[in-house]
N, C-alpha and C positions, 0 to 999 in steps of 0.2 A: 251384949245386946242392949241392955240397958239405958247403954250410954249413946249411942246411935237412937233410940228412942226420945230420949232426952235431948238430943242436938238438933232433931228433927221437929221437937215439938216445940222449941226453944224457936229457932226459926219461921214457923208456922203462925206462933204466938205475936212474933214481933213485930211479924207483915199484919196480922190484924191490929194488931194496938189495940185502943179501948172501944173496939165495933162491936159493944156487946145489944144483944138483939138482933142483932143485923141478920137480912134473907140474903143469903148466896146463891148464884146458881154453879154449879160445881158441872165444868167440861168433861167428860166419863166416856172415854174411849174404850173403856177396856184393856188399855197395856197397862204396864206397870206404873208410868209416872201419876196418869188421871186415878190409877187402881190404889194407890198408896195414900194419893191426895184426899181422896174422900172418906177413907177408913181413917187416918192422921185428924180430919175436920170431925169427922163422926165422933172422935175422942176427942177434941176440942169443945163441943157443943156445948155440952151440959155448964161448962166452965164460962163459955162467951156467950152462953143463953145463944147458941144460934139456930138459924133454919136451915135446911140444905136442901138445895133442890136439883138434885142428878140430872143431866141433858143429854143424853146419848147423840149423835148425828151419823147416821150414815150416809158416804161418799158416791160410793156406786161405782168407784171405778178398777174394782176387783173384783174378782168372783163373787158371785151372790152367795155360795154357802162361806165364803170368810165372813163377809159383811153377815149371815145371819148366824154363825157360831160368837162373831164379839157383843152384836146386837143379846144373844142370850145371854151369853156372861155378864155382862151388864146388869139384865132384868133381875138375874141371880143375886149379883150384890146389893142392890137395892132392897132387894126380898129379904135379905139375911141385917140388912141393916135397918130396915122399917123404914123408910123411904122411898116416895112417889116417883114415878118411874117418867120421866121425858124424852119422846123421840121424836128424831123426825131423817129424813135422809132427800137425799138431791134429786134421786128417777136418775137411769142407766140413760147415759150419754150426754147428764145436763151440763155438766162440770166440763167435761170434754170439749163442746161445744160453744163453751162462755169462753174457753180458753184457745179455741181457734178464731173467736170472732176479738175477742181484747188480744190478742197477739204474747201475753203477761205467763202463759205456762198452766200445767195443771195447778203445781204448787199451790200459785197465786190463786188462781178463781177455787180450788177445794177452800184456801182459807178465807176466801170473801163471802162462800155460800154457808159456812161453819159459823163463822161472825155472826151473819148475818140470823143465822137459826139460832142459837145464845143469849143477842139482843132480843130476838122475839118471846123468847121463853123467858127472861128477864121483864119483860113487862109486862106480858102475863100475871106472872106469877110477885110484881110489885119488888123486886130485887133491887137489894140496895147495891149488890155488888155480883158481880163477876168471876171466878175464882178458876186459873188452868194450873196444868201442873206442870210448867216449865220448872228446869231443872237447873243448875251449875254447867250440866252439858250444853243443853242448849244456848246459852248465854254465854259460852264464850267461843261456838260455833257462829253465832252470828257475829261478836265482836274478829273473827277473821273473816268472816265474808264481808263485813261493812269495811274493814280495812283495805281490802281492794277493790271493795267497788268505791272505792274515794270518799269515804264518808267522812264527815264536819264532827265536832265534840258531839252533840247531839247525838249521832249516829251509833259513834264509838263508844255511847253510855251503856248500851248494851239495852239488853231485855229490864226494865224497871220492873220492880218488887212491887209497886201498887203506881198506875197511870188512870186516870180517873174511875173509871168505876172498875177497872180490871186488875184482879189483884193475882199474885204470882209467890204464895205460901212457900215454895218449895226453890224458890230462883236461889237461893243458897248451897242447896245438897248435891250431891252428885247423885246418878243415879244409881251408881253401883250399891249407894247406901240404902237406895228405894227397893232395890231389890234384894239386898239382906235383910231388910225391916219385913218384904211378902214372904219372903222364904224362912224364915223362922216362925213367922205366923200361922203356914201354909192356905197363907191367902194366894188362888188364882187368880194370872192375869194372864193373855193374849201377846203373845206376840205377831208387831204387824211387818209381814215379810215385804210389803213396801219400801222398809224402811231401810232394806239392805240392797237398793236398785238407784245404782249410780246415773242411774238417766236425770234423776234428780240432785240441785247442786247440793244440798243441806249434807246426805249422803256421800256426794263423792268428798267433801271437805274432810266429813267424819272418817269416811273408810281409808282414805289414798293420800288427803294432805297432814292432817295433825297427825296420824302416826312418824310421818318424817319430820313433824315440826317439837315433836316428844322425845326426838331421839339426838335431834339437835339443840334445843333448849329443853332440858329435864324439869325446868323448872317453870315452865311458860304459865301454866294453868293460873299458880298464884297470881305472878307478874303481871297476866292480863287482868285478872280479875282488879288487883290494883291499878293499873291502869284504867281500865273503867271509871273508877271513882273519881279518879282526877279528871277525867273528860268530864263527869256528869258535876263535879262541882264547875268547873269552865263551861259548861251549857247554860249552870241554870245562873253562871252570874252574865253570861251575853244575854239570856231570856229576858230576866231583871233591866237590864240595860236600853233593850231595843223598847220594851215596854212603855219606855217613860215618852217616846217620840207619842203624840197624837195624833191619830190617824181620823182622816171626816171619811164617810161614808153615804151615797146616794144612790140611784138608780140605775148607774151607770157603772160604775166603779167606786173605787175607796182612795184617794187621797193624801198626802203629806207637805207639809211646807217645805219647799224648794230648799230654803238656807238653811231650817234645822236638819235637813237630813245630811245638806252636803256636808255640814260640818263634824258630824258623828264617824270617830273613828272606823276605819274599813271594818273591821271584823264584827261590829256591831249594823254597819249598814247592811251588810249580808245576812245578818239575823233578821232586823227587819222586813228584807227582803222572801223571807222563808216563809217568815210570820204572816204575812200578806197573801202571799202565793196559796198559802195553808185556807183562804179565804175566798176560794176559788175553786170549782168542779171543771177537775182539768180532765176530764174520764180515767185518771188512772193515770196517764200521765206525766213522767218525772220530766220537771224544769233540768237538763241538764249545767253541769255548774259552769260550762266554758259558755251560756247564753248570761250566766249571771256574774261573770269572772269580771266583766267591766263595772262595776259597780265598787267592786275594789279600786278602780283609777278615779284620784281624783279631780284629776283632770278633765275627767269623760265627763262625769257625773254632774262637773260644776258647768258643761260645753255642750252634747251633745244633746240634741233636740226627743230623741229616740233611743233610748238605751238599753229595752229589750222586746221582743216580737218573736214568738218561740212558743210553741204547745202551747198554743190557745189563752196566751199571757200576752197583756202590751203595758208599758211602761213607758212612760212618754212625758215630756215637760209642759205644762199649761200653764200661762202664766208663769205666778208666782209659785204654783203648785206643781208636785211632781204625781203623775199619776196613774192609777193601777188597774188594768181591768181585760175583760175577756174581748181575745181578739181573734181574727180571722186564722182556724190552726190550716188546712190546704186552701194556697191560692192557684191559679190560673186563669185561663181566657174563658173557662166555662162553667167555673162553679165556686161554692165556697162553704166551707163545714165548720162550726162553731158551738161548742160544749155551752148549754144554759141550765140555766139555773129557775124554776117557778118561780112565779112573782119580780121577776128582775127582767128589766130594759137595756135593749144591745140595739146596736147602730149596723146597717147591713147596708151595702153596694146592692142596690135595684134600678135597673134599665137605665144603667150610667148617671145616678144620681145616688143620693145616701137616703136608707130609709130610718125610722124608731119601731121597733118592734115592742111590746108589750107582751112577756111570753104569762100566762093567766097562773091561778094557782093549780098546786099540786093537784089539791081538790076535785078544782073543775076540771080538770088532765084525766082525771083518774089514773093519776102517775104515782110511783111508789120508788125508792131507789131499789128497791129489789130488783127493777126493769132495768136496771143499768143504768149508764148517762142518758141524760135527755142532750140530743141534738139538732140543733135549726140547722140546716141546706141547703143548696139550690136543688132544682129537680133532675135525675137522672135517670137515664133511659129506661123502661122498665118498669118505672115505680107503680105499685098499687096500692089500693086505699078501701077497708075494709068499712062497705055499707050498709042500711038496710037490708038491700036486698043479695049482698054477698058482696065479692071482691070485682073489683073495677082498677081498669087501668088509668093512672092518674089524668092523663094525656086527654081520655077518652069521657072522666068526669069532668074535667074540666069545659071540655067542647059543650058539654050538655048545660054548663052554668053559661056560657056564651061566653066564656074567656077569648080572644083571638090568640089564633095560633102562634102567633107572632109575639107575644104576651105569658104566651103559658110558661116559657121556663125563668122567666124574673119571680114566679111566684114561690118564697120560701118556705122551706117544706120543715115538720116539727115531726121527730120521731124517735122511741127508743127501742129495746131490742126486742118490742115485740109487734112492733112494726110501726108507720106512719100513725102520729095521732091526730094532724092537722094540717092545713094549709092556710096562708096568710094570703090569699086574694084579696084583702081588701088594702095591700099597700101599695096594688096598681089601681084599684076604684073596682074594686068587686069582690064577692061576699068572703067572710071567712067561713072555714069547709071544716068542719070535724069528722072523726072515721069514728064507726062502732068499736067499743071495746069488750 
C-alpha cells in the first residue's frame, strides 16, 4: 500500500509543482476518482500550504434520491475533513433541455453547466486553480475517441495535467489504484450507475471497444499514453510556430498579411487557422476540417478570393490581407442567423443593401454566457418580445412603433436562450426596441 500511496502522492506533487499557497477549488462528485482526489490534496496541504475548496454540482438527470445520497456523501467528507462545503445542481430538466436546443448531447451540455458552476465557485472563493480528478483511464478514453473522430496533435495530446487554471493531480493513475488507495483506507465513495449506460459514447468505448482493443494490443495502454507525448510535443512546437505570424484585430474581424501566411508551411497555416477560429463564438460549433482542408493547397491559398464560409466563420482575401471574421451561419431567401459577440460589429443584408450593426455590451444586454450564444436574426414567424406590460408578439410591437408592414421583417432581431433581447429598428430609420429581462 505504501508504495501506491507514494506513486500517487509523487504524481499529485508534480502536477502542483511550487503552487504553494495556492486556493483550489477541488470538483467532488462523490465517486471514487473526485473521492480520492480530495483526501490525496487534503494530505498534500499542510505540505503546499494549500486551501481546498470542495464543489459538489448536481446534474438532475437521475433520480433525485441518487442525486441526494451523492450530494450527502459529499457533505460527509467535507465534515470528516474540516472543509467548507459547495453546492449547487442544474433544476430537473435543465441540462436535458440545453441539450435538445444545442443539438451537442446530454454529455456535452452536463459538462458545460458543471464548468460553468466550478468557474463560478472559483471566483467566489478567489481560486487560483481548478483541480478534477481525471485519471489515466480517462485520458486515454478520450485519446481513442479523438482518434476517430479525426483529431490533429493537439487533439491527440490527450487530457493535459495542468491547461490554464485547470489542473488534473491524478491524469497519471489508473483508477484501479484510486480505488485500492479508498478501500484500504475504508474511505466511501458512490458509485454513479450512469456511468455503465452505453447510450453514452465515453461508456460504450470503455465497456464494448477497449476491452477488444486489450485483447488485441495487450499493450496499448502504455503505447498510447507514449503516443500522447509525442503529439503534445508536435502541438506545442506548431503552437510556438503559428505564433510568431501577427495577427491585427478590429471591429470587424482579425486579420493576417496575405504573403506571410501564404508562405508558412501547410501544417502551421492550419494551426494558425485554429488559433484564430479559437477567437470566435461559434455557439459551440465545430469548423469541420474538410471546410478548412483547403488551406492546406497552396495553390488555393495563394488564388482563391474566398477560402472558407462555414459555421459562422468567413475567411476571405482583402487586399493585401487575408481575413477572418463572423459570417452569415443559415442563408436563404428569407432569413439569416449569425453567432455575436458584445461589444463587436457585424455587417448584415437589410432590405437588399448591407447594414453595420453595433451589438452594445454584455452590460447593457444584461447578457451572461451562462444564457448561451448570443444571436442577431432576421425575424421569424411567431416571434415575441418580453415588455413592460407582459409578452407581445413582435409583428404586433412593431405595428404599434409605426414600423410598415412591409419593413418589419428587415428588422434584425438579438437574442439568447432566454429569449429575444432586442430589435435593431433603427438600421431601417426607426427606434431600437429592447425586451424586459
Amino acid at each position: 500500500m505504501k508504495s501506491i500511496v507514494e506513486k500517487i502522492h509523487k504524481q499529485a506533487a508534480y502536477v502542483l509543482r511550487e503552487e504553494t499557497g495556492a486556493v483550489l477549488v477541488v470538483a467532488l462528485s462523490a465517486g471514487p476518482d473526485s473521492t480520492a482526489l480530495l483526501y490525496i490534496l487534503s494530505e498534500l496541504a499542510l505540505q503546499h500550504h494549500l486551501r481546498l475548496v470542495p464543489a459538489h454540482y448536481s446534474h438532475d438527470i437521475r433520480e433525485a434520491a441518487e442525486h441526494q445520497a451523492d450530494e450527502d456523501l459529499a457533505r460527509q467528507i467535507c465534515s470528516e475533513l474540516g472543509l467548507e462545503f459547495r453546492f449547487g445542481r442544474a433544476g430537473k430538466g435543465a441540462i436535458e433541455a440545453e441539450a435538445a436546443r444545442s443539438g451537442k448531447g446530454i454529455e456535452a451540455a452536463a459538462r458545460m453547466f458543471r464548468y460553468s458552476f466550478l468557474e463560478k465557485v472559483g471566483s467566489e472563493s478567489g481560486a487560483d486553480f481548478i483541480a478534477t480528478g481525471h485519471t489515466l483511464d480517462d485520458h486515454l478514453e478520450t485519446l481513442v475517441m479523438r482518434f476517430f473522430q479525426g483529431s490533429g496533435a493537439a487533439g491527440l495530446s490527450g487530457i493535459e495535467a495542468r491547461r490554464g487554471r485547470y489542473l488534473r493531480p491524478l491524469i497519471g493513475i489508473e483508477k484501479a489504484e484510486l480505488i485500492r488507495y479508498l478501500q484500504e483506507r475504508n474511505i466511501p465513495y458512490r458509485e454513479d450507475r450512469s456511468n455503465r449506460d452505453e447510450r453514452f459514447l465515453r461508456n460504450k468505448v470503455r465497456h464494448r471497444l477497449l476491452p477488444v482493443v486489450e485483447e488485441v494490443f495487450p499493450g496499448y495502454r502504455r503505447s498510447l499514453a507514449a503516443g500522447s507525448i509525442k503529439q503534445s510535443v508536435a502541438a506545442d512546437f506548431l503552437q510556438k510556430e503559428a505564433e510568431k505570424l501577427e495577427i491585427e484585430e478590429d471591429a470587424h474581424g482579425v486579420s493576417v498579411k496575405m504573403a506571410d501566411y501564404a508562405q508558412l508551411p501547410a501544417a502551421v497555416r492550419l494551426e494558425t487557422a485554429y488559433r484564430i477560429i479559437d477567437r470566435f463564438d461559434t455557439g459551440g460549433s465545430r469548423i469541420p476540417f474538410r471546410a478548412l482542408q483547403i488551406l492546406l493547397d497552396d495553390e488555393a491559398v495563394r488564388r482563391r478570393a474566398v477560402l472558407i464560409d462555414e459555421a459562422g466563420i468567413r475567411c476571405e482575401r482583402r487586399g493585401e490581407r487575408l481575413w477572418w471574421g463572423a459570417d452569415i451561419v443559415t442563408k436563404g431567401q428569407s432569413g439569416y442567423c449569425i453567432v455575436v459577440q458584445p461589444g463587436k460589429r457585424y455587417r448584415l443584408p437589410v432590405a437588399g443593401d448591407e447594414a453595420d450593426i453595433e451589438i452594445p455590451s454584455a452590460g447593457d444586454l444584461k447578457y451572461s454566457d451562462s444564457n448561451g450564444p448570443l444571436v442577431l436574426r432576421s425575424l421569424m414567424t411567431g416571434d415575441r418580445i418580453r415588455t413592460g406590460g407582459g409578452e407581445k408578439k413582435l409583428t404586433t410591437y412593431f405595428a404599434e412603433r409605426g414600423i410598415p408592414a412591409h419593413l418589419r421583417r428587415f428588422v434584425p432581431v438579438l437574442q439568447d436562450r432566454q429569449g429575444i433581447i432586442a430589435c435593431f429598428g433603427n438600421v431601417i430609420g426607426y427606434e431600437y426596441i429592447t425586451g424586459v429581462r
